[in-house]
N, C-alpha and C positions, 0 to 999 in steps of 0.2 A: 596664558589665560589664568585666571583667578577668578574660581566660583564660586557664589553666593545663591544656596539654594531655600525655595521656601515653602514648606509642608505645608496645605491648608486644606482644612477639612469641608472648603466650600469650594466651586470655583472660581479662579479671579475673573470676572464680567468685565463688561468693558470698563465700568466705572472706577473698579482697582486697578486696572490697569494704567489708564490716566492719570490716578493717583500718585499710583509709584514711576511714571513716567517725567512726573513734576520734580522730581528730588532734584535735579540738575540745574534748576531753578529756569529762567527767561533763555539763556543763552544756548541752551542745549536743545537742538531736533532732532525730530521723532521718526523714520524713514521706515516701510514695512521691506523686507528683503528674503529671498528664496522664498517667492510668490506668497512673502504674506505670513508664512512658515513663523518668520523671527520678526521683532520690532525691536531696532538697533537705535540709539541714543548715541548722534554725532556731535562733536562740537562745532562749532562755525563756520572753521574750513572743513568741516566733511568727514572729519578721521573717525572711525568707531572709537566710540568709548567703554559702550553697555550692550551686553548683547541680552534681549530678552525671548526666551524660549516661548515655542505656544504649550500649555498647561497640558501637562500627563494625569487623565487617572490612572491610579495606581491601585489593582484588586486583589496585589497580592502580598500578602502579608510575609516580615522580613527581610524586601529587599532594601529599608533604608538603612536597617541595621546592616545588613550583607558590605550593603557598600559604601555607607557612611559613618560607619562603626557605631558599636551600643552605646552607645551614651545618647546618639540622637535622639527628642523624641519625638518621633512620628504617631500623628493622629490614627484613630482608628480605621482599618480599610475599611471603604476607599477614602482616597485622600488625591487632593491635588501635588503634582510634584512639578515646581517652575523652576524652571534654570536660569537664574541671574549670571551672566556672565562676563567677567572686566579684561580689558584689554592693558595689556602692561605697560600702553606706548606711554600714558600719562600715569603719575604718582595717585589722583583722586577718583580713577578709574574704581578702583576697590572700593573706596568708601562709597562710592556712589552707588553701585552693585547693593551692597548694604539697606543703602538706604529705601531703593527700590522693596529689595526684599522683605525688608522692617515696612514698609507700609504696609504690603500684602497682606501680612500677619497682623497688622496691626486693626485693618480692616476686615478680614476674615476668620481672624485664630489662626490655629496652629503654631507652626516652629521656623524657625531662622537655622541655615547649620553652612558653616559655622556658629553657634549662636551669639559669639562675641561679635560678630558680623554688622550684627541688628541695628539698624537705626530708623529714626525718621528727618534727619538734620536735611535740611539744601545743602547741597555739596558745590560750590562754585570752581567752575573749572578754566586754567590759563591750559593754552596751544601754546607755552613759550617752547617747553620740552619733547613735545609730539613726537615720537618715531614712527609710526605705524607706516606700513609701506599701503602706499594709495590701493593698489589692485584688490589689497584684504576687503579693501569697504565695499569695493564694486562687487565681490564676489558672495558679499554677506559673512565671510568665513572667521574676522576679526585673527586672523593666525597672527602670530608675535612674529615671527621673520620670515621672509619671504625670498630666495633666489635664486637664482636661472634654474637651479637642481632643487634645491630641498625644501620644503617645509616645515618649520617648525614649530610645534606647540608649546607651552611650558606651563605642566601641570602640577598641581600642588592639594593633594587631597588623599584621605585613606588606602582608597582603590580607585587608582585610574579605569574608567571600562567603557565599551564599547556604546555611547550612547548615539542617538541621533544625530547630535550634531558632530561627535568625531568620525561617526559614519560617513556621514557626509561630505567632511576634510577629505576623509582617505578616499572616496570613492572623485571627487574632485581632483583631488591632487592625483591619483595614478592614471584617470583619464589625462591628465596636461603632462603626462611622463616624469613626474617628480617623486622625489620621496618623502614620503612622515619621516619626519624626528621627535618623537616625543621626550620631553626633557623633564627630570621629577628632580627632587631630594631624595638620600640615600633613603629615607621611612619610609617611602612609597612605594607599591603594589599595584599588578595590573589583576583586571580580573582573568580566568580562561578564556572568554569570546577573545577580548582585546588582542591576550596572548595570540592567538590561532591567527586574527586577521593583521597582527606585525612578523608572522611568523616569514622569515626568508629579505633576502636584499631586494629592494635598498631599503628599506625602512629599518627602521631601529629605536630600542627602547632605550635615552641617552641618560646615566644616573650620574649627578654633582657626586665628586667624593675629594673627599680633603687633601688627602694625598696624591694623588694622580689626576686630579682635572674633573675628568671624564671618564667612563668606562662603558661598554654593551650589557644593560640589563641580563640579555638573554644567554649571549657567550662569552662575558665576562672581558673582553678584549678594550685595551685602555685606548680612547678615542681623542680624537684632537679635530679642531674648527679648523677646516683646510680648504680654499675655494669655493667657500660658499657651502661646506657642509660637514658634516662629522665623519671621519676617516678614520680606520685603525692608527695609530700613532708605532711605528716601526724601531727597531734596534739598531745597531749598526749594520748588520745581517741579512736586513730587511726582514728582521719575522716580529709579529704581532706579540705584545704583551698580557697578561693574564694582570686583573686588578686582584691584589693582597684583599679588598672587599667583599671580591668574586668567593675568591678563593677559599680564604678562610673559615668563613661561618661553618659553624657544626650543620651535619647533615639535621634533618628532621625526623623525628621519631612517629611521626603520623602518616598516615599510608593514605595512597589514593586507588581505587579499582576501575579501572578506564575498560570498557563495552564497547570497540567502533565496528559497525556492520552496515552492510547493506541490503535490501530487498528491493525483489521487482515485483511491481504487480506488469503483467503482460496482457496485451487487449484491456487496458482500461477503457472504464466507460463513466458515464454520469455518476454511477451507483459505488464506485470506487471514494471510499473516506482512507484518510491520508492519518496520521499518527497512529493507528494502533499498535503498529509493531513496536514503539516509542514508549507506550504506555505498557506495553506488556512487559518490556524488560523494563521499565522503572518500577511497575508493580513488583516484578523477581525481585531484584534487587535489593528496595527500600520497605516490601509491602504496602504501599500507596501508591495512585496514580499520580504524576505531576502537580505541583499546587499554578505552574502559570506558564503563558507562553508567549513571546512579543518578537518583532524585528530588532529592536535596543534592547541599551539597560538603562534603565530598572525596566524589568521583566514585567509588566504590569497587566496582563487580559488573564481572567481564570482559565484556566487548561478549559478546551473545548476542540477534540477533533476535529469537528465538523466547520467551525470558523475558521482552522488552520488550510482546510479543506479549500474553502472557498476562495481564500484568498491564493492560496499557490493556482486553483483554474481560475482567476481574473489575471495571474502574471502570466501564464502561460501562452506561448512559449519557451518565457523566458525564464531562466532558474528563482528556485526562492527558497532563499537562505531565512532558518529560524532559529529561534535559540527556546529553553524549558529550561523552570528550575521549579526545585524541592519544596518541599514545605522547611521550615526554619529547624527544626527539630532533626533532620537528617541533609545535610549539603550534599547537594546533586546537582549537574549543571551539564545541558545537553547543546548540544551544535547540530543543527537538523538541514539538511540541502536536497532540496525537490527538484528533480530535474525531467526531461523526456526523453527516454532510454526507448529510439527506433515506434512501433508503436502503443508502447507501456510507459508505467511511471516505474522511476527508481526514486529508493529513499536512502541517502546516505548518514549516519548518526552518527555519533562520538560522544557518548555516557559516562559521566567521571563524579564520583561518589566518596565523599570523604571519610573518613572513622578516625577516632581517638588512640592513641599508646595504647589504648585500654579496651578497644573493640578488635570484636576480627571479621576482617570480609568475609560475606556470603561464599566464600570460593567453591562449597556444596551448591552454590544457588548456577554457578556459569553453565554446565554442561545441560541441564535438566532447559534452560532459557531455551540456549543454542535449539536444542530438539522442540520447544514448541515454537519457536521465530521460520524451523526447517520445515513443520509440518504446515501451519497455519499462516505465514505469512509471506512465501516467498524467497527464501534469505538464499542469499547468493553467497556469500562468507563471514566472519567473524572474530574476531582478534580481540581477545581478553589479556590485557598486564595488569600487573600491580606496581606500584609504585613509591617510594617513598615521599610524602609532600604534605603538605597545611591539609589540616579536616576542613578548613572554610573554601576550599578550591583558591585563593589567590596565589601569584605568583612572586615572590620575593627577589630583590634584585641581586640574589648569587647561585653555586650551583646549586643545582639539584640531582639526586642521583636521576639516572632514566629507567626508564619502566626495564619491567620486563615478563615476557611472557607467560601465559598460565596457558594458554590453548588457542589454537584455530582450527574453524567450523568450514570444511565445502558444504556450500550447497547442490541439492539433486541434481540442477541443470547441468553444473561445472563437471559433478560426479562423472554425468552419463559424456559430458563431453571428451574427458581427459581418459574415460575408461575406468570402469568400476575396478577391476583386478588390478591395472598400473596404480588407482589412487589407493588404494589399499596395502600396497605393498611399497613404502618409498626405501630406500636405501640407507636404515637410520632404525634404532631399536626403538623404534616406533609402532603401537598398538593399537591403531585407531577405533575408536564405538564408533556402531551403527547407529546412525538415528534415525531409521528408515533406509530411503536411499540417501540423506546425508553422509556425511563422515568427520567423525569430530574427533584431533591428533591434540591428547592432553602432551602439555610441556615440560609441566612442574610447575613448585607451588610460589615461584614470586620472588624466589629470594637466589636464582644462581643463574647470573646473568649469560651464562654459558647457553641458555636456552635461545638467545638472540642466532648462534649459530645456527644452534638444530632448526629454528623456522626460517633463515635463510635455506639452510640444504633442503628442508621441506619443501619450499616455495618454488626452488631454480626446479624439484623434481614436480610438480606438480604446473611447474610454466604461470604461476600464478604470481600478483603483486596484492599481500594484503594488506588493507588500510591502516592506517597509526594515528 
């Protein structure tokens, strides 16, 4: 795919809509698909050409910069954000994407981004070259390749990230038993959700590189198109290669502080609101609460407890995955999952906070959290690393060192369960604080990876698995 996005500071009505619907000129129709959701622009025999998104407000200020880098300029919040999206099957797909979006803005203000993007021209389109595979258009999904096994996208923008409609893909496609491929150029970056939800087989993040073809974004392993999908590409030996890509780049001199825990509220009732333990430790942390919280990206509803609230009891029984991020001024980016733990809620988080060469994490701020998440919220345990990585949270497609520990938190319930004297005493020159009936086993400070062992031997003695 190849998007074409258009910022406007009003919404597009129906009448922009139609307008930028006409860029295809007579020969191009207009179909509504995923109930209505998108309005797809086919050519004659059927193929998608245009996928047009339904319009995001957006309340939160820096996610176009986050994710569309700074040079964009986005209107003041709120601001419309519409996803013009081209299908690769035909050459005039893109321009037509364009043209759509140039009218938008053309009709409403705001911005084009691409901006060279922009147009208002007809764009006439021939079916001489069509590839699109038919099932993409039935499905509304416009994917670039389509089979038995995999699916594949190909993205081409700052930061790739998890919005709705690749939400969407991936949750389509691992219902039908296939995999995502997501395919970029070597400049491209995913964001963290994105990371977390390509994390593990079969999916993978597939990077063009000059030398080797192909390689795995995420574990650097050089890949090859094999059967309808992308495969490690093997030695004589049969073992997997590592891309010179991968490999090479200098580590990063910017650190990232990753927070993942969980709490239970037990016997929830009506009166049970859902993010506060979220906001408490983004307060620690950042000293601010959240600037916003959405199901996609761009991150677009103001932080509100209480709406996040409402919507996990309209899913429920069924899980609800959320995501929070920062104010522009401090990158913070949160993974949030509501689940029903027997007859209570559980909140599962994963909190990752950036800083400069030139800043130093709160590491004074973890233990002092741990002890109010343990008094006042529930928390059943807590796993603080640091990390070497980008102060923006994206993910680059070579290594990166891995975290590593500063501390993990039991909570009371676990305490009383495993035994207050056994959890206090583990077999390791380990000194645990009390934080009430808590107990919080500091690690060290982030820099000596040898502590992966010590919270392995922590963990098999305490019979516990904690989160990463």
């Amino acid at each position: 795919m190849k998007d074409v996005i258009a910022l406007t500071p009003k919404m597009p009505d129906s009448w922009a809509v139609v307008a930028g619907l006409y860029a295809g000129g007579p020969d191009v129709e207009a179909a509504g698909v995923n109930e209505g959701a998108v309005v797809q622009l086919r050519a004659g025999d059927g193929r998608p050409l245009v996928s047009v998104e339904a319009p995001l407000l957006v309340h939160v200020a820096g996610e176009a910069e986050r994710l569309l880098g700074d040079g964009v300029e986005a209107p003041p919040v709120p601001y419309w954000w519409t996803e013009v999206r081209a299908s690769t099957a035909l050459p005039e797909a893109v321009p037509l994407a364009g043209s759509v979006a140039g009218r938008l803005t053309t009709l409403l203000g705001g911005a084009v981004w691409p901006a060279e993007a922009a147009s208002v021209d007809v764009v006439e389109i021939s079916t001489d070259t069509a590839t699109a595979h038919p099932s993409t258009a039935e499905a509304g999904l416009a994917i670039d390749v389509l089979t038995g096994s995999t699916a594949v996208v190909l993205a081409d923008r700052p930061v790739v990230a998890l919005n709705a409609w690749l939400s969407e893909v991936l949750r389509t496609v691992t219902a039908g038993g296939l995999a995502l491929h997501i395919v970029t150029p070597p400049h491209v970056r995913l964001s963290l959700p994105l990371r977390a939800a390509l994390a593990g087989a079969p999916n993978r993040w597939v990077v063009q590189d000059a030398d080797c073809g192909y390689y795995d974004g995420l574990s650097g392993a050089v890949l090859h198109w094999q059967d309808g999908t992308f495969t490690p590409a093997r030695d004589e030996s049969g073992e997997a290669q590592a891309a010179d890509a991968f490999t090479g780049a200098a580590l990063a001199t910017e650190r990232q502080l990753v927070v993942a825990f969980r709490v239970l509220h037990e016997q929830a009732d009506d009166s049970l609101v859902l993010g506060r333990a979220l906001q408490t430790a983004w307060t620690a942390l950042t000293g601010a609460a959240p600037a916003g919280w959405g199901t996609a990206e761009p991150i677009n509803l103001p932080w509100s407890t209480q709406q996040l609230t409402d919507l996990a009891r309209e899913r429920s029984p069924e899980p609800t995955h959320l995501l929070a991020v920062g104010h522009p001024g401090r990158p913070a980016l949160a993974g949030h999952r509501i689940t029903r733990a027997g007859n209570g809620v559980a909140e599962d988080i994963t909190l990752t906070v950036g800083y400069g060469e030139d800043e130093a994490p709160p590491l004074d701020a973890v233990e002092p959290l741990a002890r109010t998440l343990a008094d006042e919220h529930g928390l059943v345990s807590m796993l603080a690393t640091l990390r070497r990585g980008r102060r923006d949270l994206t993910v680059p497609p070579h290594f990166e060192a891995p975290p590593v520990p500063l501390s993990f938190t039991l909570g009371a319930t676990d305490v009383r369960r495993i035994g207050p004297d056994h959890a206090r005493r583990p077999p390791l020159d380990l000194r645990p604080i009390e934080l009430g009936s808590a107990l919080h086993y500091p690690l060290g400070d982030g820099t000596d990876a040898q502590a992966w062992t010590v919270l392995e031997q922590l963990a098999a003695h305490l019979k516990v698995k904690p989160a990463n």
